[in-house]
C-alpha positions in Angstrom: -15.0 -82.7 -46.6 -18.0 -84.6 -47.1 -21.8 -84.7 -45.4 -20.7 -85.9 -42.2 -17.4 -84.6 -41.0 -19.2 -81.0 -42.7 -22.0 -81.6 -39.9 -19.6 -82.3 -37.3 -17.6 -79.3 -37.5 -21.2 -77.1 -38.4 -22.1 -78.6 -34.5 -18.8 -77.3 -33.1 -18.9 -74.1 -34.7 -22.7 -73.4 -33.8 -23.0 -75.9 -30.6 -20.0 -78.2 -28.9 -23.2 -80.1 -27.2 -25.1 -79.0 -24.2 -22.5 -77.3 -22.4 -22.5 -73.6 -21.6 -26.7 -74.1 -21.5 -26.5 -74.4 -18.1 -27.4 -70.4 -17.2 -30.4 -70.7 -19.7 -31.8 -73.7 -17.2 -30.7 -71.6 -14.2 -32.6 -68.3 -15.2 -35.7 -70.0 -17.0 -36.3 -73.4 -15.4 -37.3 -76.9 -17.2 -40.2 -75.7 -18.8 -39.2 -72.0 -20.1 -35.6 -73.6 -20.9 -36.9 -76.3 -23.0 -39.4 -73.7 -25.0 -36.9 -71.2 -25.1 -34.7 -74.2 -26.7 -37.6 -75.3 -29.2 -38.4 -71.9 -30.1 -35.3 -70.4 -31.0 -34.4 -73.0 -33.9 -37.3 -71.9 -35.5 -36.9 -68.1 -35.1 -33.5 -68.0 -35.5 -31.8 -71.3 -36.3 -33.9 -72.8 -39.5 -34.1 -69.2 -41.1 -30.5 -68.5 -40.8 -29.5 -72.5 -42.0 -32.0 -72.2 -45.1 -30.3 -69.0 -46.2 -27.0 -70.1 -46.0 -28.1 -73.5 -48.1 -29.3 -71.4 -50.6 -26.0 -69.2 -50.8 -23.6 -71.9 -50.0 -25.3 -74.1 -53.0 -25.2 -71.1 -55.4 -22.3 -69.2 -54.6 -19.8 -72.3 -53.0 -16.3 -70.1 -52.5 -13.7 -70.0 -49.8 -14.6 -66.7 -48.1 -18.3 -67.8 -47.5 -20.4 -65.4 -46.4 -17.9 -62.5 -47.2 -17.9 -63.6 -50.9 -21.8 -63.3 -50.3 -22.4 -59.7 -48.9 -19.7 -58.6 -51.6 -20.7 -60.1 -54.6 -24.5 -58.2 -53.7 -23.7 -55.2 -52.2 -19.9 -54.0 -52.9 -16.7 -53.7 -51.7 -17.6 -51.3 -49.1 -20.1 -54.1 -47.3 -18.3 -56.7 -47.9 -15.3 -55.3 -46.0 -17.6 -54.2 -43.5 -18.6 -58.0 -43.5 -15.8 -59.4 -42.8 -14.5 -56.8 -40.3 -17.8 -57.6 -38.2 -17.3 -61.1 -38.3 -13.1 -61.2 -37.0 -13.7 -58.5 -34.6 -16.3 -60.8 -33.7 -14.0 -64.0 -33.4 -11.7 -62.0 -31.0 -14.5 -61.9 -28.4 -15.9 -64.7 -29.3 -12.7 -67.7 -29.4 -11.5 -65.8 -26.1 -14.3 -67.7 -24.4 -13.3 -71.4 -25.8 -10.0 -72.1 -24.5 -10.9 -70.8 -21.5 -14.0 -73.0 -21.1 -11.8 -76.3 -21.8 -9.5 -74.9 -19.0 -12.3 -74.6 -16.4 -13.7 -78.3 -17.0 -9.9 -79.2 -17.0 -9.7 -78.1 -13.4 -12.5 -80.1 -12.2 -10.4 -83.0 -12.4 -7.2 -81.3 -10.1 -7.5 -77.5 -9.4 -3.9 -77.3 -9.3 -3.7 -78.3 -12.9 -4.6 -74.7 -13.9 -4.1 -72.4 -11.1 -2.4 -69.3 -11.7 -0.4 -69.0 -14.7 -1.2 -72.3 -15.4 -5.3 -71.6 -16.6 -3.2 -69.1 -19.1 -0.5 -71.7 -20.3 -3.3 -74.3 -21.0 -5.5 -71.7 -23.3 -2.0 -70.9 -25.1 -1.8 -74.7 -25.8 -5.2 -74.7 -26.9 -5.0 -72.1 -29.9 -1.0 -73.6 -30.6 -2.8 -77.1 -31.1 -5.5 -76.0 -32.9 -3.7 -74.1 -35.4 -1.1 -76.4 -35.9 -3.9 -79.1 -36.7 -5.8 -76.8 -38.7 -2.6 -76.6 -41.2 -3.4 -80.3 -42.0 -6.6 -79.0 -43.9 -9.8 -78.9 -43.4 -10.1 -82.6 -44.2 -8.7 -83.2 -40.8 -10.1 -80.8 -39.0 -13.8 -82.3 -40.1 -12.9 -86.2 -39.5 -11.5 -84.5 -36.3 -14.8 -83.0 -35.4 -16.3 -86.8 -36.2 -14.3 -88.2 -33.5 -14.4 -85.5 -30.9 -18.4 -85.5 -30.9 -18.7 -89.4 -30.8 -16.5 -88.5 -27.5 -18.4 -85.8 -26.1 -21.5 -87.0 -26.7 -21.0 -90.4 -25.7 -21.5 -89.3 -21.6 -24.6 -88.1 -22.4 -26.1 -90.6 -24.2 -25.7 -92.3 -20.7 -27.1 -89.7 -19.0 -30.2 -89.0 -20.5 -30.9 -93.2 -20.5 -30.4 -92.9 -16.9 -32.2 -89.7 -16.4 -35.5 -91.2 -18.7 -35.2 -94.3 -16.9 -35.2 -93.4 -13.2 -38.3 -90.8 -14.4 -40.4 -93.9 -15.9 -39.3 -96.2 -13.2 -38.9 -94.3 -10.4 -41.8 -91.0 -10.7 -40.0 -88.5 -8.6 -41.4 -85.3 -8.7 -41.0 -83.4 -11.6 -40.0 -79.3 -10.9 -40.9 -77.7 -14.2 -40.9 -74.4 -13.0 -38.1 -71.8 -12.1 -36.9 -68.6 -11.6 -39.3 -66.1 -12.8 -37.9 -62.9 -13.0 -37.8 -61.0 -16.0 -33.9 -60.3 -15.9 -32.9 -63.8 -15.4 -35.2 -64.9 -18.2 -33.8 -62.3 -20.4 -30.3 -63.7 -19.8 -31.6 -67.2 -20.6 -33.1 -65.9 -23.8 -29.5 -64.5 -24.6 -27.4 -67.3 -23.6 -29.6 -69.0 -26.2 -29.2 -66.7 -28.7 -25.1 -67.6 -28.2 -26.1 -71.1 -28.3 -27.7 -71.3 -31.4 -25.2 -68.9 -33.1 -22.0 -70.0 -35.9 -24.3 -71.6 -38.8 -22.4 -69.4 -41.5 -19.3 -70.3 -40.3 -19.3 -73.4 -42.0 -20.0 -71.2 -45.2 -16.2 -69.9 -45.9 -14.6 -73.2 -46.5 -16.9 -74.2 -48.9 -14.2 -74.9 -51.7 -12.7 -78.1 -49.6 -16.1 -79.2 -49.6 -17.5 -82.2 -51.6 -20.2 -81.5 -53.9 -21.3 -78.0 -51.9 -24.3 -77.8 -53.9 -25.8 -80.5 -52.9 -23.6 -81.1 -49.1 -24.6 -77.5 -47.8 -28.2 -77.3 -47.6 -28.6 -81.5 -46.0 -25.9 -79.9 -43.3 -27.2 -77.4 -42.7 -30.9 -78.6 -41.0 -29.1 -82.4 -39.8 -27.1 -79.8 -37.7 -30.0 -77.8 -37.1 -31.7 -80.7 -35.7 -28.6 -82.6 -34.0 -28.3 -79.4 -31.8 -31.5 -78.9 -30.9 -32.2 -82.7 -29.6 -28.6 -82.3 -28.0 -29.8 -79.6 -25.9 -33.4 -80.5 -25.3 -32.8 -84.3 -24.3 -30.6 -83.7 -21.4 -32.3 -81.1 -20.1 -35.7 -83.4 -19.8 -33.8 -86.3 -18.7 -33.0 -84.2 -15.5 -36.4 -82.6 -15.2 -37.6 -86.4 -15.3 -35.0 -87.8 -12.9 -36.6 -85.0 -10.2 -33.3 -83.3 -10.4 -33.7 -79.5 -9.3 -32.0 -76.2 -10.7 -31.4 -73.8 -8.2 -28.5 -71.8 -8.9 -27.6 -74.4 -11.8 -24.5 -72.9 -13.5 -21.8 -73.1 -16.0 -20.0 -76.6 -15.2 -22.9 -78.0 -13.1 -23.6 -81.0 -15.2 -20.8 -82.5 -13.7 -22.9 -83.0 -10.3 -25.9 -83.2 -12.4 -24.0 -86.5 -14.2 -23.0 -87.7 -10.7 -26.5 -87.3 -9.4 -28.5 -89.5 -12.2 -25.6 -92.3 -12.5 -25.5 -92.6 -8.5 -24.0 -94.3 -6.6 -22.9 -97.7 -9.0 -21.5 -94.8 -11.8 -21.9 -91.6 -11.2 -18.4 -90.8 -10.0 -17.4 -91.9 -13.7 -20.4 -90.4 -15.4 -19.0 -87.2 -13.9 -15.5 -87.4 -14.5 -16.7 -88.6 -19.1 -18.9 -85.4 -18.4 -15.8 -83.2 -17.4 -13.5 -84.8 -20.0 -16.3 -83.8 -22.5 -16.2 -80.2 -21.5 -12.2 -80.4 -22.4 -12.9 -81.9 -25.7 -15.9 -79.4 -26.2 -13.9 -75.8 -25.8 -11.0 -77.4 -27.9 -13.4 -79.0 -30.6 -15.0 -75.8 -30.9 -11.8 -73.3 -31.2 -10.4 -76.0 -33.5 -13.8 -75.5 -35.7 -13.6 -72.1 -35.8 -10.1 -71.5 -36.5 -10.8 -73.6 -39.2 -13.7 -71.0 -40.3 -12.2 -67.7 -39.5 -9.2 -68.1 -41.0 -10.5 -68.2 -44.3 -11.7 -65.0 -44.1 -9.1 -62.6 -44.2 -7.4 -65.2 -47.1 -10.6 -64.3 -49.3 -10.4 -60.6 -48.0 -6.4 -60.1 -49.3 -7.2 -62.2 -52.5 -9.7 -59.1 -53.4 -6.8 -57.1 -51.9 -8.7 -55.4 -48.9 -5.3 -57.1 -46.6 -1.8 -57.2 -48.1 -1.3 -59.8 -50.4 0.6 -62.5 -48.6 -2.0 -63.1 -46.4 -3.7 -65.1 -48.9 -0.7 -68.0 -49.3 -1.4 -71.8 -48.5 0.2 -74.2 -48.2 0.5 -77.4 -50.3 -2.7 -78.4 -48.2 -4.3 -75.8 -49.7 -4.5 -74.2 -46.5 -4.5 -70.0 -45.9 -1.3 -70.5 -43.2 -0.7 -67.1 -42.8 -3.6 -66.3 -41.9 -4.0 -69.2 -39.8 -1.0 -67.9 -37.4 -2.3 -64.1 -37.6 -5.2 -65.3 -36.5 -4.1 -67.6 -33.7 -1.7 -64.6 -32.6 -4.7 -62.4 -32.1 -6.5 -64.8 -30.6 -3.7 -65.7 -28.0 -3.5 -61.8 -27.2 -7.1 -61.5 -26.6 -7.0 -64.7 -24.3 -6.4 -62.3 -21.2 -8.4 -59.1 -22.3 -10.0 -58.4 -19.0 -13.4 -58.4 -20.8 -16.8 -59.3 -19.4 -20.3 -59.8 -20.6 -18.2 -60.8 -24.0 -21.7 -62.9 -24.8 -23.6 -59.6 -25.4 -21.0 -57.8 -27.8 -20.7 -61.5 -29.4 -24.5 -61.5 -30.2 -24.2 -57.9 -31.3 -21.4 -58.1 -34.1 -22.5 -61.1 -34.8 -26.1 -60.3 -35.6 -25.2 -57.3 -37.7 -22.9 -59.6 -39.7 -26.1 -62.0 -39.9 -28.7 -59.2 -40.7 -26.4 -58.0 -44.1 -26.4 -61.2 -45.1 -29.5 -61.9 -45.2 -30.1 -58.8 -47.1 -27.3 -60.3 -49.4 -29.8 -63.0 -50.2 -32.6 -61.2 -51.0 -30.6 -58.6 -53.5 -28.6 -61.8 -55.2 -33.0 -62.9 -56.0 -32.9 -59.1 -57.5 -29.8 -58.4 -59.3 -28.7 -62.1 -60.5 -32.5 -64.1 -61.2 -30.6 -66.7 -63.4 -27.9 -67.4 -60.7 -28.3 -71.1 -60.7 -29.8 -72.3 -57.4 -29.2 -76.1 -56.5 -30.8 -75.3 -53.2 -33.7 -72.4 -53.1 -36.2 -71.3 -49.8 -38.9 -70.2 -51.6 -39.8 -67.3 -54.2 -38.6 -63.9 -53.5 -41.7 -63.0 -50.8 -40.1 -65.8 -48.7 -36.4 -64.9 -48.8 -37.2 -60.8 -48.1 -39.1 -62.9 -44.8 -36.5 -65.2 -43.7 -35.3 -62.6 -41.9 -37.9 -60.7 -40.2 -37.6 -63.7 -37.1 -34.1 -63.5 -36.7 -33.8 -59.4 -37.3 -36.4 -59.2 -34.0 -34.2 -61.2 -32.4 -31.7 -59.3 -32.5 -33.7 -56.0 -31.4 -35.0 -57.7 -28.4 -31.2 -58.3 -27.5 -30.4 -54.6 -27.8 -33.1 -53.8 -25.8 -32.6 -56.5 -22.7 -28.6 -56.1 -22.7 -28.3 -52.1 -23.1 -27.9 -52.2 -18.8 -25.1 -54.7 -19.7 -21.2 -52.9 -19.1 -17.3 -54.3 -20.1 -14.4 -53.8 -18.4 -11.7 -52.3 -20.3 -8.7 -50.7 -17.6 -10.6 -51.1 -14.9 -13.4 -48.4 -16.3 -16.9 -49.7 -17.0 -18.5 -48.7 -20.5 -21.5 -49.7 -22.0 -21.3 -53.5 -24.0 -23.7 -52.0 -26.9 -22.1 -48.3 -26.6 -18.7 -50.7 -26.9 -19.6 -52.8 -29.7 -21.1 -49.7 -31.8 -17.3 -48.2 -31.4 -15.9 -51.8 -32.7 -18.5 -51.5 -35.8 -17.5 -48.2 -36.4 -14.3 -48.6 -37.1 -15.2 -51.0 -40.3 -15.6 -47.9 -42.2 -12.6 -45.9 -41.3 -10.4 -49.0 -42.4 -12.0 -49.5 -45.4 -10.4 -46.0 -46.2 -7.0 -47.9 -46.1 -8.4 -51.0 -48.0 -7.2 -51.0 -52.0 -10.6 -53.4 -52.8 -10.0 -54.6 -56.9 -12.4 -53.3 -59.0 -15.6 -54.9 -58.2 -16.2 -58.7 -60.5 -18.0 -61.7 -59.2 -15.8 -64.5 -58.6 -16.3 -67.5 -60.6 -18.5 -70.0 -59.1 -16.3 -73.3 -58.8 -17.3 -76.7 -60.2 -18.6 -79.5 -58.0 -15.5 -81.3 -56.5 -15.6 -85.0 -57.2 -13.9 -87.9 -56.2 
């Protein structure tokens, strides 16, 4: 892959465009949304994109972030790396196929009533890993096209929505709910939002040039979310649209609203199509990522062996369909609130990689560094932003409960059960004795 298909499937993996930030304008309003929005790049976003420039350019291996935690703390992290991170995924790609079912039944609820919702999201993750086999050549060009698609509605709908504002001055509602709980949920949704940057990390091997590719993707997609979240939301605050109760698959009457009555119909029905394209463009992404990781995990021989094969695409296929079979078990896990354990497992995965960075500075000075953040006082801060990030989501989800039989238990006491079984597996794990991978050439043409 080269710079742009790379930032293409980064934006799926983190982003999919400015669905699912619907709850974030509901709970915080125009104003708070659009801070919230500008805010959290910088707190959480930029920090997390510089450090994975820097270990992306230095350390460019299939595995990614895995590879990372590994190399600089051990075989007992690194396991617990990469367990974080799939246990992760379960909760996490659950949510995708799902999404592109609900936008799918805007255009004919009968289209996935019943069984049917199911059957779609069972396409889904067949399609996506059958296209994933291709390589992940096709899978980036893929995320090209699919974005040009998506996004295409909303470039539309933000002209319209700056137009009528300049043209037309309707009032302009900035503010919003107020209450601490709904803001806290906005804060979170965010969080979600503006998660996946190391994802892109672990197939850094069928990158071009990943010295030099890594860090430029990493802040163009840094910035190519952010302005695709920020920019619709002030073309409706412009256009005098309101958000009262403003939820998940509301942009759809939102589109309809700004285009009127000459194109909105149509506006609404590209805006729904996008949502499709947006839950498979993501899972596709992501399969893409995950699957690398238990391929790097079983060529250190923490999995049985065979999960490592590829194909002549170079592609892990066995772990490819493990992974989709997982995946299309956990499509009906009657979970909720799977946004909180996401950010928790998640963030823990983040948090050791970030100490990753700072003991590579200690341990391995001369490790060549195409792409660098700063002297070692700026990498042991990188993550101070990100790290009370995540404590303030501890804090405002430990009310939140799952589901699990019909009994309710708590979504952090939950997660910490997940995490905890990291370390009991490792006990089964036959890691090879611990030696740092050999850091591969840049690919050229």
């Amino acid at each position: 892959m080269h710079l742009l298909p790379l930032v293409a499937a980064t934006f799926f993996m983190v982003s999919g465009g400015p669905y699912a930030i619907e709850d974030i304008l509901g709970g915080a309003g125009f104003a708070r949304a659009i801070l919230i929005l500008l805010l959290l790049p910088i707190i959480w976003s930029l920090p997390t994109a510089l450090m994975i420039g820097e270990l992306a350019s230095a350390i460019p291996a299939d595995g990614g972030f895995y590879i990372w935690v590994r190399r600089a703390l051990g075989p007992f992290w690194g396991y617990q790396e990469g367990w974080l991170s799939l246990s992760a995924s379960v909760f996490d790609m659950a949510i995708y196929p799902a999404f592109a079912v609900e936008y799918l039944g805007k255009f004919d609820p009968a289209l996935t009533a019943g069984r049917r919702g199911w059957m779609w999201s069972l396409a889904i993750v067949a399609l996506c890993c059958i296209w994933n086999l291709w390589g992940a050549p096709a899978v980036g060009d893929g995320s090209v096209w699919m974005s040009v698609l998506l996004l295409s509605p909303f470039v539309v709908f933000v002209t319209l929505g700056f137009w009528h504002g300049f043209t037309l001055h309707p009032a302009v509602q900035w503010s919003g709910p107020a209450s601490s709980t709904a803001l806290s949920t906005a804060v979170l949704v965010a969080m979600w939002n503006y998660m996946g940057w190391d994802n892109a990390s672990t197939v850094a091997q069928e990158v071009h040039n990943p010295q030099q590719v890594y860090p430029r993707a990493m802040i163009v997609s840094t910035a190519l979310v952010t302005v695709t979240y920020i920019l619709p939301l002030a073309a409706m605050a412009l256009a005098g649209l309101g958000v009262t109760n403003f939820e998940t698959g509301d942009w759809i009457s939102a589109a309809t609203q700004i285009g009127g009555a000459g194109i909105g119909h149509w506006l609404g029905w590209a805006v729904a199509a996008g949502g499709v394209i947006t839950g498979v463009g993501m899972f596709n992404a992501l399969v893409m990522s995950y699957s690398r990781l238990p391929m790097a995990m079983a060529e250190d021989r923490m999995l049985p062996r065979f999960v490592a094969r590829r194909n002549s695409r170079g592609v892990p296929w066995v772990s490819v369909i493990l992974c989709g079979l997982a995946w299309a078990l956990a499509l009906k896990l009657p979970f909720e609130k799977l946004i909180t354990i996401d950010i928790v497992l998640y963030g823990t995965s983040l948090m050791l990689e970030f100490v990753a960075l700072v003991v590579l500075r200690l341990r391995e000075p001369a490790l060549a560094r195409p792409f660098k953040t700063g002297n070692l006082a700026c990498a042991c801060l990188l993550g101070l932003g990100p790290a009370a990030l995540m404590i303030y989501a501890l804090y405002a989800s430990r009310t939140d409960e799952v589901k699990l039989g019909g009994e309710s238990i708590s979504a952090l006491l939950f997660s910490l059960i997940v995490a905890l079984l990291g370390p009991l597996l490792y006990r089964f794990a036959t890691p090879r004795a611990g030696r740092n991978r050999e850091i591969p050439a840049p690919a050229t043409e």
